[in-house]
LOLO-364341 format. One record per residue (C-alpha): residue in one letter; x, y, z. Coordinates in pm, whole numbers, plus 50000, padded with zeros to 5 digits. Layout:
REM residues N
aXYZ/...
//
This chain:
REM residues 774
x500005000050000/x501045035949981/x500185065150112/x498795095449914/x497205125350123/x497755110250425/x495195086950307/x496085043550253/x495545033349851/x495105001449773/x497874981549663/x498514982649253/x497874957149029/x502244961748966/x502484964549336/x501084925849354/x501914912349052/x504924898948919/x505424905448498/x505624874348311/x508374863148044/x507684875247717/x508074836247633/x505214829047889/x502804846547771/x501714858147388/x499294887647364/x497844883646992/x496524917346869/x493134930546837/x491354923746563/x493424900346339/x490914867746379/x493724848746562/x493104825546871/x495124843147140/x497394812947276/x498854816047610/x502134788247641/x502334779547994/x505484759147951/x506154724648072/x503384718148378/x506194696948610/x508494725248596/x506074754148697/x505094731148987/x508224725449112/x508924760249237/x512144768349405/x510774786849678/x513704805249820/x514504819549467/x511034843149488/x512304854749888/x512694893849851/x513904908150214/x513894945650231/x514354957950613/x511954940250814/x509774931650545/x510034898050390/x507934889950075/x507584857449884/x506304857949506/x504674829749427/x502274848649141/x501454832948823/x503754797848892/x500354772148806/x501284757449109/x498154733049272/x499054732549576/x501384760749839/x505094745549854/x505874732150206/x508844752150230/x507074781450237/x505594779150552/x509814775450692/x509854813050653/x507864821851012/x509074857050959/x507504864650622/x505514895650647/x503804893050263/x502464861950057/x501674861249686/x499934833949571/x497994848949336/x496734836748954/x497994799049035/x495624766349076/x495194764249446/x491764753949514/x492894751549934/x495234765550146/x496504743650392/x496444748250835/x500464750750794/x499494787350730/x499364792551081/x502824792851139/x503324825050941/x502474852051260/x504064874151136/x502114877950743/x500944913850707/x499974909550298/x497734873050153/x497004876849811/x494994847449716/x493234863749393/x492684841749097/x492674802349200/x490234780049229/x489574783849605/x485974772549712/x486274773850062/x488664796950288/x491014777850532/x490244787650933/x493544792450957/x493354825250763/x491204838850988/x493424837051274/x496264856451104/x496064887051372/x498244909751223/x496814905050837/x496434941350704/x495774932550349/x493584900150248/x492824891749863/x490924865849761/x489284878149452/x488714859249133/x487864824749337/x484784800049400/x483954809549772/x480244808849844/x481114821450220/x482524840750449/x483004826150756/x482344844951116/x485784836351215/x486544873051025/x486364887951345/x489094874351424/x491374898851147/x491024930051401/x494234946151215/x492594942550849/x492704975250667/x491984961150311/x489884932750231/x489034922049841/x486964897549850/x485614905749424/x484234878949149/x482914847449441/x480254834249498/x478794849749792/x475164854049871/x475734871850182/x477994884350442/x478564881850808/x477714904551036/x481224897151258/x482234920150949/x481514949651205/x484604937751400/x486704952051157/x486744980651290/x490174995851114/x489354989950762/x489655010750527/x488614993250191/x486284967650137/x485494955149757/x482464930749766/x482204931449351/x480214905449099/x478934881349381/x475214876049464/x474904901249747/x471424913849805/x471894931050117/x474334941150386/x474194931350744/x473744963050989/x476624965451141/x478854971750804/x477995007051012/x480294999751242/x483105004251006/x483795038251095/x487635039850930/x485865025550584/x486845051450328/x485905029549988/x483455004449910/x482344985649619/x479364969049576/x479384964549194/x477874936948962/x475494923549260/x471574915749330/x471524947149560/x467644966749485/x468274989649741/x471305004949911/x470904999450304/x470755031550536/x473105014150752/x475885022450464/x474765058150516/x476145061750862/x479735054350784/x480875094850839/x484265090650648/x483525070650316/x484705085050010/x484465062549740/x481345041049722/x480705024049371/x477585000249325/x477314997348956/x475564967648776/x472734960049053/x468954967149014/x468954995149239/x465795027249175/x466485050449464/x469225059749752/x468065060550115/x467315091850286/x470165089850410/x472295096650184/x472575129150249/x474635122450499/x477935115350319/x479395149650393/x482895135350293/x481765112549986/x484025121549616/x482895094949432/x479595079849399/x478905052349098/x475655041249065/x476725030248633/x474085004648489/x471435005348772/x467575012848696/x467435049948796/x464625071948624/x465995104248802/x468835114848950/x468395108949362/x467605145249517/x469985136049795/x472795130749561/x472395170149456/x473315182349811/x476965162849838/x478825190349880/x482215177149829/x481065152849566/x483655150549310/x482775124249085/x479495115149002/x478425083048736/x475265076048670/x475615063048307/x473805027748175/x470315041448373/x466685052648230/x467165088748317/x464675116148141/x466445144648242/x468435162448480/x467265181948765/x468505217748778/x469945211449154/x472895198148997/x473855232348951/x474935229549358/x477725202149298/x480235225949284/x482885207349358/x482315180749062/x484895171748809/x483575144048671/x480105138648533/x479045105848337/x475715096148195/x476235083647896/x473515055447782/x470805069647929/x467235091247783/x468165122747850/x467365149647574/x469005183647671/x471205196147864/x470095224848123/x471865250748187/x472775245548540/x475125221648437/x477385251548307/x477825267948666/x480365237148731/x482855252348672/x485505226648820/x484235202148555/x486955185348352/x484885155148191/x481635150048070/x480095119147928/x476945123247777/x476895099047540/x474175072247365/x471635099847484/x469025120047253/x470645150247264/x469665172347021/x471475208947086/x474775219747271/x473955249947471/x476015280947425/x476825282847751/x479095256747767/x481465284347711/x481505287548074/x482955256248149/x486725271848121/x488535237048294/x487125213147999/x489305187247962/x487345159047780/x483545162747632/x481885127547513/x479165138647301/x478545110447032/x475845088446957/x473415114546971/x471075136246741/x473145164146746/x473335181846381/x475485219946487/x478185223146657/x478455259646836/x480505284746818/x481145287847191/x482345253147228/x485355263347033/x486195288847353/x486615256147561/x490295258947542/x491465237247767/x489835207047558/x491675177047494/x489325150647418/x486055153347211/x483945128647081/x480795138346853/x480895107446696/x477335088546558/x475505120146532/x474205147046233/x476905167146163/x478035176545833/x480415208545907/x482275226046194/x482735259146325/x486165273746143/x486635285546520/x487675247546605/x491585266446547/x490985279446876/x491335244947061/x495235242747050/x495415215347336/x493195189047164/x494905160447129/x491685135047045/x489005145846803/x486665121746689/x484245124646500/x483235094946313/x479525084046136/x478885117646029/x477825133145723/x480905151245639/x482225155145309/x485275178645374/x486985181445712/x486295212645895/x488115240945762/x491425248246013/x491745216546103/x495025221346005/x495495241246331/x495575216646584/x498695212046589/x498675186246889/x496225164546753/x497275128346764/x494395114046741/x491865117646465/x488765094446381/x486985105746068/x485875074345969/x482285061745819/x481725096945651/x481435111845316/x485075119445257/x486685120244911/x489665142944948/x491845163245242/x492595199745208/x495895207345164/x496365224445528/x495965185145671/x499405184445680/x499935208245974/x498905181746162/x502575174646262/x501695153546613/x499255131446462/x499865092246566/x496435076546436/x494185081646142/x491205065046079/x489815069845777/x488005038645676/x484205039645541/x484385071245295/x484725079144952/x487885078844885/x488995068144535/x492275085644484/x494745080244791/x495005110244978/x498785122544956/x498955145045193/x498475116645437/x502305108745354/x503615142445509/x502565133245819/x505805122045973/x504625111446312/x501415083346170/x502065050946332/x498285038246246/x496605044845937/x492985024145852/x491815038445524/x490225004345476/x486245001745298/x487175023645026/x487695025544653/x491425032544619/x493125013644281/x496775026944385/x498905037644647/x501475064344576/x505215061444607/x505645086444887/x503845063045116/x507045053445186/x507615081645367/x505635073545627/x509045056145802/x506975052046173/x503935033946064/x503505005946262/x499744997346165/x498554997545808/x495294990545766/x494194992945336/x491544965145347/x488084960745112/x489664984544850/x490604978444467/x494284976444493/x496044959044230/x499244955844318/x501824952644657/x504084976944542/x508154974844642/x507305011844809/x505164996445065/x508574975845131/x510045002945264/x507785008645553/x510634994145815/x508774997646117/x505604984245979/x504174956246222/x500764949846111/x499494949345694/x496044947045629/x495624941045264/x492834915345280/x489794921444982/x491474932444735/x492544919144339/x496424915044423/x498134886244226/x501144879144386/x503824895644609/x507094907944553/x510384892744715/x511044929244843/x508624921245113/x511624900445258/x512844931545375/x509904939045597/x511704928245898/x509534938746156/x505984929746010/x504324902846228/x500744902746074/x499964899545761/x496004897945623/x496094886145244/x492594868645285/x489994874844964/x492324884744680/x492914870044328/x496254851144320/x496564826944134/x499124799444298/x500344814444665/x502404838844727/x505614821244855/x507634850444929/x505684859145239/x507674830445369/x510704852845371/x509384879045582/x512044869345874/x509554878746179/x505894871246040/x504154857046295/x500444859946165/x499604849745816/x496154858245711/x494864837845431/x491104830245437/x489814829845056/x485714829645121/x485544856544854/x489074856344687/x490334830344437/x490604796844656/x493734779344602/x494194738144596/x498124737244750/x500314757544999/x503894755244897/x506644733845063/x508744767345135/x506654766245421/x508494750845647/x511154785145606/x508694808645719/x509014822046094/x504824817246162/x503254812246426/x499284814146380/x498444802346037/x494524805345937/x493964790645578/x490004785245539/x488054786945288/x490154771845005/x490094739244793/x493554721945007/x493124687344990/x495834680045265/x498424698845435/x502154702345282/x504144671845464/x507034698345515/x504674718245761/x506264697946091/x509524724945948/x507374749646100/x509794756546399/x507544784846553/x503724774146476/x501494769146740/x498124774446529/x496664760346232/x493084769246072/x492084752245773/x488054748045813/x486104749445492/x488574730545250/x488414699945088/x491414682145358/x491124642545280/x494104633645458/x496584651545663/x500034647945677/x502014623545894/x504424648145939/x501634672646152/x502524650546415/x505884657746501/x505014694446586/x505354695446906/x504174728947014/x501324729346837/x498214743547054/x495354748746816/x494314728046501/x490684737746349/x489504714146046/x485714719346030/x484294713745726/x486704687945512/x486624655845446/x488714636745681/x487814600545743/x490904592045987/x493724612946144/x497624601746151/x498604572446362/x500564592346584/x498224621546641/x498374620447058/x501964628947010/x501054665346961/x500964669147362/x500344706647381/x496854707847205/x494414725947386/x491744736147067/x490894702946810/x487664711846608/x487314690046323/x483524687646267/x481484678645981/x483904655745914/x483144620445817/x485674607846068/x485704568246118/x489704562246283/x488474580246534/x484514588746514/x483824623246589/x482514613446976/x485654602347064/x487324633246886/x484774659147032/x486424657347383/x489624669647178/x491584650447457/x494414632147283/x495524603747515/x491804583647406/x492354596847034/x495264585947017/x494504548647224/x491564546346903/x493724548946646/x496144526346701/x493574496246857/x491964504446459/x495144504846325/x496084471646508/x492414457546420/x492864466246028/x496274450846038/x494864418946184/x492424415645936/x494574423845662/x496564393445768/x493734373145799/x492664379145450/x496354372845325/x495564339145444/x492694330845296/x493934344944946/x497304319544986/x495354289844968/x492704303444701/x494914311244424/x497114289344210/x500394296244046/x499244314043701/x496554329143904/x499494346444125/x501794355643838/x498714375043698/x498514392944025/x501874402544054/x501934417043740/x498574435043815/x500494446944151/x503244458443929/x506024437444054/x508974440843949/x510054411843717/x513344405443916/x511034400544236/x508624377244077/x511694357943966/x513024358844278/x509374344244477/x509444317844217/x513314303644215/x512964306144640/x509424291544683/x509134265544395/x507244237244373/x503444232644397/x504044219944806/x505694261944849/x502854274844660/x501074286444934/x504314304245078/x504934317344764/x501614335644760/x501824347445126/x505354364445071/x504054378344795/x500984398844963/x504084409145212/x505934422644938/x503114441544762/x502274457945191/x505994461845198/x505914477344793/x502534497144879/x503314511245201/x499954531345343/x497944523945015/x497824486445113/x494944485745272/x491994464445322/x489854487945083/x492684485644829/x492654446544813/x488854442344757/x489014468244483/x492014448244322/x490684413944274/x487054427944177/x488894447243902/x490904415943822/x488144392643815/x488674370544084/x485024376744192/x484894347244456/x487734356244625/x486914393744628/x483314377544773/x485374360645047/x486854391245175/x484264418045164/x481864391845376/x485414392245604/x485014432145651/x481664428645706/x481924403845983/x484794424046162/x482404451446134/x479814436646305/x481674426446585/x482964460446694/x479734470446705/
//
C-alpha cells in the first residue's frame, strides 16, 4: 500500500503482481481473427517452484512471490519462513490453502486472487496481524464468522465469488479502510457494516443489491462508494449524509431520476450515473460545485440544462448514447474542459462557443448529424483527440490544420473524398482512421505526416497507392483493406517499422520478394484476393508471425507451397480454400502453434503434423477427413481440436469431440492394430485360394517388378511352396505399397481383376469384423 494525502491506497495491480516472460505469455493483437494462445510451459516445471528463489527481504519486510507459477498446491517450504511479512499466491491453481498457514504470525499481505479456492482455510482467519487480504477471482460461496478474528485488516478484496451474503462479525473490523464486495450475489448488507467507521471505499458492483441499506449511510468518512451493475431505483434518505463522499457510481442501475439527495453532496467530486433510464436532469445539479467528473452516457436524456454550466470545476463530461439534440452556448462557461463525450446522439450543429473551451483535449461527437464545423475549432490548440466518426461530412472542417497537437483523429464512416491541403499541419498526429468514405484517389497528403504510426483507410475505393507512402518511416499499423488495389508495390517495402498489413479484399496477384525486407511485420491479412498459385515470398518475411489467408471471397487455392516450412509463423489461418491435405514439410514449422484450415476439401493430413510439438490449436471443420495420423496424441500441447462435419471413422467424431488426445490417440492405434489383423487374415485366405498362374497375373497386376517375381518363384518353387509363395508375395506388395495397402485397396484389386469369389470372400470378412465392433 502507499500513502497519498495522508490517506492508505490500495495496493497496485504492479504492486502485487509479478510481469511474466515475454516467452510465457503471447498477447495476439486486436482484431486480426487469431486465437490468442497463452504457452504455459512444461506443467512439472512450473510446479516445482524453488521457493527461496522468489524470497525478497527489504528491512523488516520479507515477501515471497509465488504469482502466476500454476502451482496446485502452496510449497511446504514456504511455511519455513515464520518471519514472512507478505504472501503472493495469486493467479495459480490452488483450490485450498493448507492449516500450515498458521505458522506464518508474522504475514501482514495474503494475496489469494485468481485460483480455484471454494472454501477459505480457518487458519486465515486467525492471522492477527493481516492488514491486506485478497481473495478475489475464486469460488467461495462464504465468508465465515471467524473474520472477526482479522482486528488489524485495513483492506479486504473479496471481488468475482460466489457469495450470497455476508457476516455480520464484518463489524469487528473496525480499522478497515477498503472493502470491495464486487460481481457476487449480494442482496443486502448486514447492519453493522455501520460499524466500520475507518471505511473510506466500498464497492458493491455487479450484485443483486435493489436497494442500498441506510446502515451504509452512517459510515461518516467514506469516500468512494461504487455500486454499479445491481437493480437499484432510489438511495436512502440517508444519503445525504455523506458529507465527505468524492465518488459515487451508481453506472448500469435502473434509475429514472437522478436521487435529490445526491444534489446536496457538497464535496462530491465524481458523480456516474451512466447505463440508467434517466429523462432528464434536475436543475439542483447546479449545487455540485465541487464536481469534476460527470458521466451519463447511455441513458434518455434529451437536453442539457443550463445549470450544468455553473460547474465550473468540471473537467469531463460523458453524455453519450443519449438523445441530445442541441449543445447549449453556455458551455462556454465551462473554462477547465478537459474531455467532452458527446457522440451517439442527434446532434446536427456544433456551436461556436464550444470552440472557447480551450482547455479541451478530448472530444467525441461521433454517431450524430453533423456535416460541418465551426472554422473557430483553430481555437482548441490543446486537443489532442477529436473524433468524429459516422457523420455526414464531406470535407473536414476548415482549420483543422490548426491543431497542431492532435494525435488522434477518427473521421471514419463519413462522406470523405479528398483532404485539404492544410491537413498536413497536423505534425503530432499518431492515428488516422479513415475507413468507410469515399475515397477513390489516395489522399497524399496523408504521407507528410511524419509522426502516423496507424493508418485504417480500409472500405474504400482506392486502385493505387502512391510512392511517397514510403515516407511514412513510423507506421507501425497499416490498415488498406476492402479496397481495389492491384498491386503490393516494392514502396510499401520500405515501411521498416511496419508491424501489422492489412491488405485483405482486394485483386492483388502475387507479392514481391522485396517484402523480405519487411523485417519487423508480424501480421499479415492477404485473405479474399485474386492470386493465382500462393504467394511464397511471404515466407521470407524473417519475423511474420500471423499469416492471414482466408479465401471465402478471393480466388481459393488447391496447395500451399513446401517453402513453408522457412517461414518464421506462428498462427496460420487458411479457410476457405480447395487444400486437399496439408504440405508434409509443415512439421519444418519451427515456431507454429496454430493452424486453421476449416472449409477446405482436407482428405488426409500429413504424417508429418505430428511431430510438431508445440502445436496448441488445430481447426479442420468442414473437410473431408475420414481418419487422422497414427501418431496424432503425440502433439501433447493441444488445447483447441475442432474437426467437425467431418466424416471421421479412425476416430469417430465422439471420441474426437472431447479433443483430449491420450483416448484419440488409444483409438487409432487399437483400429490400426484391428485393420492390420484383418489384413493378415485375409492374406491367408487368398494363399490357399489362388494357384500359380493365378498369382503371376497378380503380381503383374500389383506391378512387381520382374526381378522380384523371379526371385518368389526360384525361392518358393514347387506346387508343396505354393502357398508360401503367395503369402510372401501379399508381404511384398504391403511392403511395395506402404499406406495404400489397405483392406479397401485389396477388395478393389481382385474385383477389378476378376477374381470375383475371392473378392466375395473378403468383403463378407470386413463385414463380419464390422459387426463385431459394434
Amino acid at each position: 500500500m502507499t500513502e497519498m494525502n495522508g490517506e492508505t491506497e490500495p495496493y497496485t495491480e504492479m504492486e502485487v503482481m509479478i510481469e511474466p516472460d515475454n516467452n510465457i505469455l503471447e498477447i495476439v493483437q486486436k482484431n486480426t481473427g487469431f486465437t490468442a494462445i497463452v504457452d504455459e510451459g512444461e506443467t512439472n516445471d512450473r510446479n516445482q517452484v524453488n521457493v527461496k528463489e522468489h524470497l525478497h527481504v527489504q528491512g523488516k519486510y520479507v515477501t515471497l512471490d509465488l504469482s502466476c507459477k500454476g502451482i496446485p498446491k502452496v510449497p511446504l517450504e514456504t511455511f519455513e519462513y515464520e518471519n514472512l511479512t507478505t504472501l503472493y499466491l495469486q493467479d495459480n491453481n490452488l483450490c485450498g490453502i493448507p492449516d500450515d498457514l498458521i505458522s506464518l504470525k508474522n504475514l501482514e499481505t495474503l494475496v489469494l486472487a485468481k485460483n480455484k479456492i471454494k472454501v477459505l482455510s480457518r487458519t486465515v482467519y486467525l492471522l492477527d496481524r493481516l492488514i491486506q487480504l485478497d481473495i478475489s477471482d475464486n469460488d467461495i460461496e462464504e465468508i465465515l464468522p471467524d473474520v472477526s478474528g482479522l482486528e488489524s485488516l485495513r483492506e479486504f478484496r473479496v471481488n468475482g465469488n460466489r457469495l450470497e451474503e455476508i457476516p455480520s462479525q464484518i463489524g469487528y473490523l473496525r480499522k478497515l479502510r477498503i472493502l470491495t464486495l464486487n460481481d457476487n450475489r449480494l442482496k443486502d448488507l448486514p447492519k453493522s457494516i455501520s460499524n466500520l467507521e475507518n471505511l473510506k471505499i466500498l464497492s458493491l458492483d455487479g450484485n443483486s443489491l435493489e436497494f442500498l441499506s441506510p446502515e451504509i449511510c452512517r459510515i461518516d468518512g467514506l469516500k468512494q462508494l461504487t455500486v454499479s451493475g445491481n437493480q437499484i431505483t432510489n438511495l436512502p434518505r440517508d444519503t445525504e449524509n455523506f458529507l465527505a463522499l468524492e465518488k459515487l457510481i451508481l453506472d448500469d442501475n435502473d434509475f429514472e431520476f437522478i436521487p435529490i439527495q445526491v444534489l446536496w453532496l457538497e464535496n462530491l467530486a465524481e458523480l456516474a450515473l451512466s447505463g440508467n433510464r434517466l429523462k432528464e436532469i434536475q436543475p439542483e445539479i447546479g449545487q455540485l460545485k465541487n464536481l469534476t467528473i460527470l458521466g451519463l452516457n447511455s441513458n434518455d436524456l434529451e437536453e442539457i440544462p443550463e445549470e450544468l454550466f455553473q460547474l465550473q470545476r468540471l473537467e469531463v463530461i460523458g453524455l453519450e448514447n443519449n438523445k441530445i439534440t442541441v449543445i447549449p452556448d453556455t458551455i462556454a462557461k465551462l473554462y477547465d474542459l478537459r474531455e467532452l463525450y458527446l457522440g451517439d446522439n442527434c446532434i446536427k450543429e456544433v456551436p461556436e462557443n464550444l470552440c472557447w473551451c480551450s482547455q479541451l483535449e478530448v472530444l467525441s461527437l461521433l454517431k450524430n448529424d453533423l456535416s460541418s464545423f465551426p472554422i473557430e475549432i483553430e481555437n482548441l490548440r490543446k486537443l489532442h483527440t477529436l473524433v468524429l466518426s459516422n457523420n455526414h461530412f464531406k470535407t473536414l472542417p476548415d482549420a483543422i490544420g490548426s491543431l497542431v497537437h492532435l494525435e488522434i483523429l477518427s473521421a471514419d464512416g463519413n462522406e470523405l473524398e479528398t483532404l485539404a491541403d492544410d491537413f498536413k499541419g497536423l505534425i503530432r498526429l499518431r492515428q488516422l482512421n479513415l475507413n468507410n468514405n469515399k475515397f477513390s484517389i489516395f489522399p497524399k497528403v496523408v504521407c507528410e505526416l511524419k509522426l502516423l504510426e496507424v493508418l485504417d483507410i480500409s472500405n474504400n475505393s482506392i486502385e493505387f497507392l502512391p510512392p511517397v507512402i514510403s515516407q511514412l518511416d513510423r507506421l507501425v499499423v497499416l490498415k488498406i483493406n476492402q479496397n481495389n488495389i492491384k498491386s503490393f508495390d516494392t514502396d510499401l517495402c520500405a515501411l521498416k517499422e511496419l508491424q501489422v498489413l492489412d491488405m485483405s479484399t482486394n485483386r492483388l496477384q502475387e507479392v514481391p520478394e522485396t517484402v523480405a525486407e519487411m523485417e519487423n511485420l508480424n501480421d499479415l491479412d492477404l485473405s479474399n484476393n485474386q492470386f493465382l498459385e500462393f504467394p511464397k515470398t511471404v515466407f521470407s518475411i524473417p519475423n511474420l508471425e500471423r499469416l492471414k489467408f482466408d479465401q471465402e471471397n478471393g480466388n481459393q487455392l488447391p496447395l500451399i507451397p513446401d517453402e513453408i516450412e522457412f517461414s518464421s509463423i506462428s498462427y496460420l489461418i487458411l479457410s476457405k480454400n480447395s487444400l486437399r491435405t496439408l504440405p508434409n514439410t509443415i512439421s519444418g514449422m519451427r515456431n507454429i502453434k496454430s493452424i486453421i484450415a476449416d472449409n477446405n476439401d482436407i482428405h488426409t493430413l500429413p504424417k508429418s503434423i505430428c511431430d510438431i510439438p508445440q502445436l496448441q490449436v488445430l481447426h479442420l471443420n468442414d473437410n473431408c477427413l475420414t481418419s487422422l495420423p497414427e501418431n496424432f496424441d503425440n502433439l501433447s500441447k493441444l488445447k483447441d481440436l475442432r474437426i467437425h462435419n467431418n466424416p471421421l471413422k479412425t476416430p469417430p467424431m465422439d471420441v474426437c469431440v472431447s479433443g483430449v488426445m491420450q483416448p484419440i490417440g488409444r483409438f487409432i492405434r487399437r483400429a490400426l492394430e484391428r485393420e492390420e489383423l484383418l489384413l493378415m487374415k485375409m492374406i491367408n485366405v487368398i494363399k490357399t485360394n489362388l494357384n500359380k498362374n493365378e498369382l503371376r497375373y497378380l503380381m503383374k497386376k500389383f506391378r512387381f517388378p520382374e526381378e522380384k517375381m523371379a526371385e518368389l518363384e526360384q525361392t518358393y518353387y514347387g506346387k508343396d511352396k505354393l502357398q508360401d509363395r503367395v503369402y510372401h508375395a501379399m508381404l511384398f506388395w504391403k511392403e511395395f505399397k506402404g499406406p495404400l495397402a489397405n483392406i479397401e485397396e485389396l477388395i478393389r484389386v481382385f474385383h477389378v481383376i476378376g477374381y470375383d469369389d475371392l473378392c466375395l470372400k473378403l468383403r463378407a470378412m470386413k463385414i463380419y469384423a464390422q459387426r463385431l465392433r459394434l
